[in-house]
C-alpha positions as CSV (number, residue, x, y, z in Angstrom):
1,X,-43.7,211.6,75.3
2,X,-40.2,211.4,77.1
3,X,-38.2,207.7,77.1
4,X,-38.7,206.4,80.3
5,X,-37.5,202.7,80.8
6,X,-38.8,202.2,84.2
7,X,-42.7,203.2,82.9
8,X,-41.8,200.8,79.7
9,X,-41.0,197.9,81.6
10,X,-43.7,198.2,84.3
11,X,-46.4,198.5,82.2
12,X,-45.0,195.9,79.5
13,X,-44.9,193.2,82.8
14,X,-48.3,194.1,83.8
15,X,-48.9,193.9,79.8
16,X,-46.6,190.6,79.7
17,X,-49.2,189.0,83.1
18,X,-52.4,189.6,81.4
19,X,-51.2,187.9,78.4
20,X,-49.7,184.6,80.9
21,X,-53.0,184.6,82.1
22,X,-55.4,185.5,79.8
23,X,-56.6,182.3,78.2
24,X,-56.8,180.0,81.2
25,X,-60.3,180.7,81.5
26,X,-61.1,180.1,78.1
27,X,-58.9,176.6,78.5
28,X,-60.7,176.1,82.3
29,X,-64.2,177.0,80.8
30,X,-63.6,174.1,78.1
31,X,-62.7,172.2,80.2
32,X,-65.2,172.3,82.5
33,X,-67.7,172.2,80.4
34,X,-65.9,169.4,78.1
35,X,-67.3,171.5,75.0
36,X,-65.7,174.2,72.5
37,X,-69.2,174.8,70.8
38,X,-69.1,178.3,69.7
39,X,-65.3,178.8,70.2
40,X,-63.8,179.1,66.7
41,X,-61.1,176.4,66.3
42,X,-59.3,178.4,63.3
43,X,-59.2,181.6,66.0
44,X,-57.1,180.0,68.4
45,X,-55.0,178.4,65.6
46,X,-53.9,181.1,64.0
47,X,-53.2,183.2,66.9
48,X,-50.8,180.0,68.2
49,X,-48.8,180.7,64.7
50,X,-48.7,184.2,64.9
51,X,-47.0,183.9,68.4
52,X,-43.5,182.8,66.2
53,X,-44.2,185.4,63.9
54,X,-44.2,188.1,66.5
55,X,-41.6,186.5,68.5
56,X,-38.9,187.0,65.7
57,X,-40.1,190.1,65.3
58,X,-40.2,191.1,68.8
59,X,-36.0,189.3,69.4
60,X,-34.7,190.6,66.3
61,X,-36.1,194.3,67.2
62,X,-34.3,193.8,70.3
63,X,-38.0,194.7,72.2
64,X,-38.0,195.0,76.1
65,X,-38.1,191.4,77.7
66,X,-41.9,191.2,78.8
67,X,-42.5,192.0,75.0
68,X,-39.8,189.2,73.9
69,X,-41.7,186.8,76.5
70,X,-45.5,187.2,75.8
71,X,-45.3,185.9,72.0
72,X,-44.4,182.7,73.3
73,X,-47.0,182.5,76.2
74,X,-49.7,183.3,74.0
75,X,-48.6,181.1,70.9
76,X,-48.3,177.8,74.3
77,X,-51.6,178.5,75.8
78,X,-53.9,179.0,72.7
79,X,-52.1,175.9,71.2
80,X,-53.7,173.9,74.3
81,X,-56.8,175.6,73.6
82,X,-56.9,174.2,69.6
83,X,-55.7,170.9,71.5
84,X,-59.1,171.1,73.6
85,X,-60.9,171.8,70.3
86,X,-59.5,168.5,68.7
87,X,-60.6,166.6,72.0
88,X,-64.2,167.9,73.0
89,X,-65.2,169.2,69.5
90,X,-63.3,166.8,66.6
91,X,-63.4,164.1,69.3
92,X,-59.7,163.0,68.3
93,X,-57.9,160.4,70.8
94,X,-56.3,161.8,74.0
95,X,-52.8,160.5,72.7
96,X,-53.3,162.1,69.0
97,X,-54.3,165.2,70.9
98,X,-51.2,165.6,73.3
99,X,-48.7,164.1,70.5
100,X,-50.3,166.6,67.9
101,X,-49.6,169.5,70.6
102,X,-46.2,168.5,71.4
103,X,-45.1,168.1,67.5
104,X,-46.4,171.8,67.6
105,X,-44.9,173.2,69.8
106,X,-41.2,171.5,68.5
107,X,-41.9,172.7,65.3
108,X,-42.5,176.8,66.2
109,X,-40.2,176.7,68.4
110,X,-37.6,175.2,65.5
111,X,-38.9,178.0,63.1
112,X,-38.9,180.8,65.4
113,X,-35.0,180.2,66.7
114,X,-34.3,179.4,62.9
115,X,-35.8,182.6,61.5
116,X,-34.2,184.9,64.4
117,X,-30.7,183.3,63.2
118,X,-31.8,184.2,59.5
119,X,-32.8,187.8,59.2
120,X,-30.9,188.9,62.3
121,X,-27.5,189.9,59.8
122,X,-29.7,191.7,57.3
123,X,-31.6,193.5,60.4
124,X,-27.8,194.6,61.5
125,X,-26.6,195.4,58.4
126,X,-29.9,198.1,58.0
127,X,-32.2,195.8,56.4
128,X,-35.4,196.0,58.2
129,X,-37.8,194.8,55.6
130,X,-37.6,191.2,56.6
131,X,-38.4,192.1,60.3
132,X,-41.1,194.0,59.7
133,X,-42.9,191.5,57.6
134,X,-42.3,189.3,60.5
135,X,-44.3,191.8,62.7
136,X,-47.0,193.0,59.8
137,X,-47.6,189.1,59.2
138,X,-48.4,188.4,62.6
139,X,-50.9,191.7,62.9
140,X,-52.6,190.5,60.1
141,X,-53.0,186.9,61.6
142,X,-54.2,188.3,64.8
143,X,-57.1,190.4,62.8
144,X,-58.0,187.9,60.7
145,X,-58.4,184.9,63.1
146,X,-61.3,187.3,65.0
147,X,-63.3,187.0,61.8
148,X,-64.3,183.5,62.5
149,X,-65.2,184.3,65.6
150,X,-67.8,186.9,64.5
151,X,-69.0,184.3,62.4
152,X,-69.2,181.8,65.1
153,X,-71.6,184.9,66.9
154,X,-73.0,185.4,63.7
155,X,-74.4,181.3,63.7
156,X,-75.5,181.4,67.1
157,X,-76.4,185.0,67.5
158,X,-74.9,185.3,70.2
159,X,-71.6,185.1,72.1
160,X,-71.6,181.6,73.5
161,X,-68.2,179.3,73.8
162,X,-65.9,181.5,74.4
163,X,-65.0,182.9,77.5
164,X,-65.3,186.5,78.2
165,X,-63.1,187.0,81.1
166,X,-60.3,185.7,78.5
167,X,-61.5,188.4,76.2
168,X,-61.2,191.0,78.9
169,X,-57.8,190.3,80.3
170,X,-56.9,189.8,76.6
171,X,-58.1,193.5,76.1
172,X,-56.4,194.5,79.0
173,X,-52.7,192.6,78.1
174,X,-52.9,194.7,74.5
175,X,-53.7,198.1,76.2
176,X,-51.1,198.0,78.7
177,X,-48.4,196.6,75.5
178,X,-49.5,199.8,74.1
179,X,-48.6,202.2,76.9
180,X,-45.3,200.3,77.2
181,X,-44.6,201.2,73.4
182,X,-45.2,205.2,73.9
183,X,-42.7,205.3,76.9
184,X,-40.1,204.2,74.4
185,X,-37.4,206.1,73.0
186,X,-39.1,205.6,69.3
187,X,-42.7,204.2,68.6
188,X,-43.0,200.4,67.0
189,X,-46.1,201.6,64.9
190,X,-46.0,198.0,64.2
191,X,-45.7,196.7,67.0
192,X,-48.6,199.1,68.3
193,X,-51.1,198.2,65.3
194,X,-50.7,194.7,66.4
195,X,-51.6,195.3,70.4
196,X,-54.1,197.9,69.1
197,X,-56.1,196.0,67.1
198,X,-56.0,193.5,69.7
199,X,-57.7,195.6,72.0
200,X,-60.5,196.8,69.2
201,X,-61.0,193.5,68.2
202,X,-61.6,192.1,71.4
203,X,-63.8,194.9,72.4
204,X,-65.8,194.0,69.6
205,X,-66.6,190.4,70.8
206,X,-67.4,191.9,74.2
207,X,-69.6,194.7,73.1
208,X,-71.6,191.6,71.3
209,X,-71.8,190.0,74.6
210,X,-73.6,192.7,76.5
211,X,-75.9,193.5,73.4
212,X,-76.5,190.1,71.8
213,X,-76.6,187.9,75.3
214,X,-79.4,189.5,77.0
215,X,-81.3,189.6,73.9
216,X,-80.7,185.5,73.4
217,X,-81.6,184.9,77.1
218,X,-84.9,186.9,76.7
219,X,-85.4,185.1,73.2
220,X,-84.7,181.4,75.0
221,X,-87.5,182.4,77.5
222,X,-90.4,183.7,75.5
223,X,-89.3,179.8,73.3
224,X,-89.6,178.0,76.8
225,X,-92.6,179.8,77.2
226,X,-94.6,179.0,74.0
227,X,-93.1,175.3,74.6
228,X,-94.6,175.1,77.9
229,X,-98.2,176.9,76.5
230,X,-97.9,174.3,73.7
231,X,-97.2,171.1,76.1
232,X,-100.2,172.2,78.1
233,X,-102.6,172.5,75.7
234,X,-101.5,169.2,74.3
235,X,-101.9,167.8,77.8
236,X,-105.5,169.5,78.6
237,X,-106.1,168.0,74.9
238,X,-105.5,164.7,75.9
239,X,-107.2,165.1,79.5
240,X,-110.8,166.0,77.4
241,X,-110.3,163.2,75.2
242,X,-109.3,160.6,77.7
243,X,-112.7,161.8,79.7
244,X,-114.9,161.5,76.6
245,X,-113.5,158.9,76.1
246,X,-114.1,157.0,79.6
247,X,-117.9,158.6,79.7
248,X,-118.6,157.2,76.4
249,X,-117.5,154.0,77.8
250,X,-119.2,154.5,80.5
251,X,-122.4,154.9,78.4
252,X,-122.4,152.1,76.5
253,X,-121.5,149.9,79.7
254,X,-124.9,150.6,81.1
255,X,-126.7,150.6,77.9
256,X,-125.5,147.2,77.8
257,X,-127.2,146.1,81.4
258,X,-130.8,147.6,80.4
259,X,-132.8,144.6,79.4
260,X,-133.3,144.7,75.3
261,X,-136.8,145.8,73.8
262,X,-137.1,142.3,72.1
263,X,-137.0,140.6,75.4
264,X,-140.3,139.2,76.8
265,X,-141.3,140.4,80.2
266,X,-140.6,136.6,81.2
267,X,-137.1,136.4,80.4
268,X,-136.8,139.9,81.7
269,X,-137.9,139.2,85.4
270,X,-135.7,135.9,84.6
């Protein structure tokens, strides 16, 4: 396919948007429900540290800007989604959880700048081994932090926690990084494994959603339902003994006002 910097660009901004975006409504659905049950804390973890891994790949490589400016938005925005794990599900302090974030943040930021400084000569001088391990690294951070995930599915069996708008727009942000790669002079096959198998991956996880939520909704019920049969017959249980009860009370209450064999007629008209 022809260079064109124009189609690059466009589609690496569109790209560059979904991947602004596309966690807020994991971080809103969190928040709103002030619970990350089902949301894998070491997924959003390790995709924050593979956003310095793929940003000195991505400055070093000399990448278009969009692609320079997405590692960073994506390594921010799932840090303050661990951050919510910490709060709602390791119930750490407020102040532990924003100092924790902020210490974070310093501290990729350092080693990012610091490793761009670092392998930029040998990447000049025609060394591109340290650069691409930079880029491999973060691929294989990005695949593995899904498997958690699965197993998060796997435990609940089904997809619950995680938000799968964010998914979707997630999908979306590596499909459109993807088309922005083939409108380039030379294809990052690096650079495309990682935004491909961000796509697959993610697909995955929403593929479980359609198949494995309906079936859990439909399991729930049919539960509900035997709950419900159960808590009757408990309660029509109790109803028939509480009335044989009450008759056999009953009984012996009148038994008790009929005048006893052993009783003389006398003290019986008495």
């Amino acid at each position: 396919m022809p260079a064109n910097a124009v189609a690059e660009n466009v589609l690496a901004t569109i790209g560059t948007i979904c991947w602004a975006v596309q966690i807020i409504p994991q971080i809103w659905k969190s928040w709103r429900e002030k619970s990350t049950e089902g949301l894998s804390h070491i997924l959003v973890l390790l995709w924050a540290i593979s956003g310095p891994f793929l940003g000195v790949y991505a400055i070093v490589q000399n990448l278009n800007i969009p692609l320079i400016v997405q590692p960073q938005l994506f390594s921010v925005l799932c840090l303050v989604s661990w951050a919510q794990c910490q709060y709602y599900g390791n119930k750490r302090p407020r102040s532990t959880t924003i100092t924790i974030f902020i210490v974070m943040v310093a501290v990729f930021g350092g080693f990012e700048a610091g490793m761009v400084f670092a392998i930029r000569p040998a990447f000049n001088a025609g060394n591109k081994r340290p650069v691409q391990f930079f880029g491999i690294f973060s691929s294989v951070l990005i695949s593995v932090a899904l498997l958690p995930q699965y197993y998060e599915i796997y435990k609940h069996r089904e997809v619950v926690g995680i938000s799968i708008l964010f998914m979707l727009i997630d999908l979306l942000g590596g499909l459109f990084n993807v088309l922005s790669l083939a409108f380039k002079e030379e294809l990052d096959i690096i650079a495309a494994v990682t935004y491909s198998l961000v796509v697959v991956l993610d697909g995955i996880v929403i593929l479980l959603a359609l198949i494995l939520n309906p079936i859990a909704k439909r399991r729930r019920k049919r539960e509900a339902a035997a709950e419900a049969a159960v808590a009757l017959e408990q309660i029509e249980e109790l109803q028939e003994t509480t009335l044989i009860t009450i008759t056999r009370n009953h009984n012996d209450s009148k038994s008790s006002e009929k005048p006893s064999i052993s009783e003389s007629p006398q003290s019986a008209k008495v």
